[in-house]
KEKE-3310 file (N, C-alpha, C; in steps of 0.2 Angstrom, whole numbers, plus 5000, padded with zeros to 4 digits):
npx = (5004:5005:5010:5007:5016:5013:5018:5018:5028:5034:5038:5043:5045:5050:5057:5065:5064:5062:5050:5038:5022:5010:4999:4992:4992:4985:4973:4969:4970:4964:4970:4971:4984:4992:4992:4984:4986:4981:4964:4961:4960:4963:4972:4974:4989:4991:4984:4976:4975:4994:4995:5003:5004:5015:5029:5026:5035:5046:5048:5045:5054:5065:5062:5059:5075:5077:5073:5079:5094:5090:5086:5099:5106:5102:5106:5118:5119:5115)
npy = (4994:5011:5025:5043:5053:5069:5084:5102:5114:5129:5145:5160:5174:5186:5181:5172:5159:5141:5132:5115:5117:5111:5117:5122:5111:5103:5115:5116:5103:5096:5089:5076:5070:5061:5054:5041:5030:5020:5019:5034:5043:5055:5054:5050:5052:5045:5035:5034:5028:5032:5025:5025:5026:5015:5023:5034:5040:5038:5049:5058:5061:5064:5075:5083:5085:5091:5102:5108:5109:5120:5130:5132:5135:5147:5153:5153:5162:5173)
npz = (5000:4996:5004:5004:5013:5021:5025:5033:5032:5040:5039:5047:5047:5056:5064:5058:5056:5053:5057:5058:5054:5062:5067:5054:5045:5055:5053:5038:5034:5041:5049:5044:5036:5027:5012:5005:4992:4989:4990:4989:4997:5009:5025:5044:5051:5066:5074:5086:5105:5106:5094:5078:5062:5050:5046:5050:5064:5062:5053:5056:5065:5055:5046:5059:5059:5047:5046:5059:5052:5042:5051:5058:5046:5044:5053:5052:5043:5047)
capx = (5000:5008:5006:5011:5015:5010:5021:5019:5033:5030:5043:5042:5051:5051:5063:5067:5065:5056:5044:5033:5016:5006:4990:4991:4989:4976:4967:4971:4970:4961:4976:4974:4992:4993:4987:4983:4985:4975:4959:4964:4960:4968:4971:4979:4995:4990:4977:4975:4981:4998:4998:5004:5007:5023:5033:5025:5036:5052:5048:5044:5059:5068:5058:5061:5082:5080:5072:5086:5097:5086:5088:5105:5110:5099:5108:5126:5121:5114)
capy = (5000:5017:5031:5048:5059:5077:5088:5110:5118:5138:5150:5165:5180:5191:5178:5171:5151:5136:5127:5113:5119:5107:5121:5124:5103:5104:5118:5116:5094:5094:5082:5070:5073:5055:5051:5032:5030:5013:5022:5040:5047:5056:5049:5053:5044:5044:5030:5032:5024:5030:5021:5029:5022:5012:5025:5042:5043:5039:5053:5064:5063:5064:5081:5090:5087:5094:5109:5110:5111:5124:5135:5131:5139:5154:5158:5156:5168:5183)
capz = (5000:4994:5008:5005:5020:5020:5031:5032:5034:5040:5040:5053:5044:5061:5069:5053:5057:5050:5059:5055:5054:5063:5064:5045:5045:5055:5049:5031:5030:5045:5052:5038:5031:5021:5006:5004:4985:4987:4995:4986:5002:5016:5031:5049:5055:5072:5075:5094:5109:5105:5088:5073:5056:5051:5044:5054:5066:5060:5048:5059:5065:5050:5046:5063:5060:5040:5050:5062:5049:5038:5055:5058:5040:5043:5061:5050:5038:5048)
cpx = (5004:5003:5012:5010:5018:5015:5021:5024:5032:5036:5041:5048:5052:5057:5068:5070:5059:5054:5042:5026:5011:4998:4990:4989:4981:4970:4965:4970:4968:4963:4976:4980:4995:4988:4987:4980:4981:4968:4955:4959:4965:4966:4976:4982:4993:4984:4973:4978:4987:4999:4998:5005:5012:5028:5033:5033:5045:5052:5048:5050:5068:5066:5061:5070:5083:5079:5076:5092:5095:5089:5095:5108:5106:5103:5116:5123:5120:5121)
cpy = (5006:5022:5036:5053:5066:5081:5096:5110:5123:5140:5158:5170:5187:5189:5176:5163:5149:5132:5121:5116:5115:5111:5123:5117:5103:5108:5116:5107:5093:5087:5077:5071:5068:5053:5044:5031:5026:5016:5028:5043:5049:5055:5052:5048:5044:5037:5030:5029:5024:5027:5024:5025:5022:5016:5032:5042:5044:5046:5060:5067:5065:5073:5086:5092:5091:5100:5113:5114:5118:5131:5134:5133:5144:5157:5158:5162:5171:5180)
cpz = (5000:4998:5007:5010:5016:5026:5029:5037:5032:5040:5043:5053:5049:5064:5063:5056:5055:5056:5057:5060:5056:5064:5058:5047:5047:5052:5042:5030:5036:5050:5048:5033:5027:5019:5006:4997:4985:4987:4992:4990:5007:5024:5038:5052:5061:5069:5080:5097:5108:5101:5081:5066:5055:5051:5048:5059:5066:5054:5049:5062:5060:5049:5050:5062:5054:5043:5055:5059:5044:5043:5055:5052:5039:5049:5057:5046:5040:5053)
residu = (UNK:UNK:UNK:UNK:UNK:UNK:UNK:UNK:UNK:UNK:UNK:UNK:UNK:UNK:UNK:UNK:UNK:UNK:UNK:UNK:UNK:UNK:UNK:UNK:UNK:UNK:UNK:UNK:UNK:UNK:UNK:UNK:UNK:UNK:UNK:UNK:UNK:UNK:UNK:UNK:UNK:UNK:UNK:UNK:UNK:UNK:UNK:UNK:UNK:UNK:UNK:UNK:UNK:UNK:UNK:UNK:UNK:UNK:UNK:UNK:UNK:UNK:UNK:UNK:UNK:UNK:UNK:UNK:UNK:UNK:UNK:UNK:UNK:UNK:UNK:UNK:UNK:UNK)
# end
């Protein structure tokens, strides 16, 4: 089964750092942030009880360190 995950990324041009946008997700895809090509709907990786889908959370932490890094070559350049 082909799932694609959904992730907002906001940028916050006061401070000038990236985020994820987890209330854009919610507001905007109403927390269903993968697609389930089989289905061709969107679906939310949480489940409940602490249970996430396979790939969520390894991905999320994938995600938060691209972000880290995003910040961290915004703080060398100013």
């Amino acid at each position: 089964m082909t799932l694609i995950y959904n992730y907002i990324l906001g940028y916050d041009n006061s401070d000038g750092t990236w985020f994820h946008n987890v209330d854009a997700e919610s507001d905007l895809l109403n927390c269903n942030t993968v697609w389930n090509e089989k289905y061709e709907e969107y679906i939310n990786e949480y489940s409940g009880d602490g249970v996430y889908l396979s790939d969520a959370e390894q991905l999320i932490v994938k995600f938060n360190k691209a972000i880290e890094r995003l910040n961290k070559n915004e703080r060398n350049r100013n």
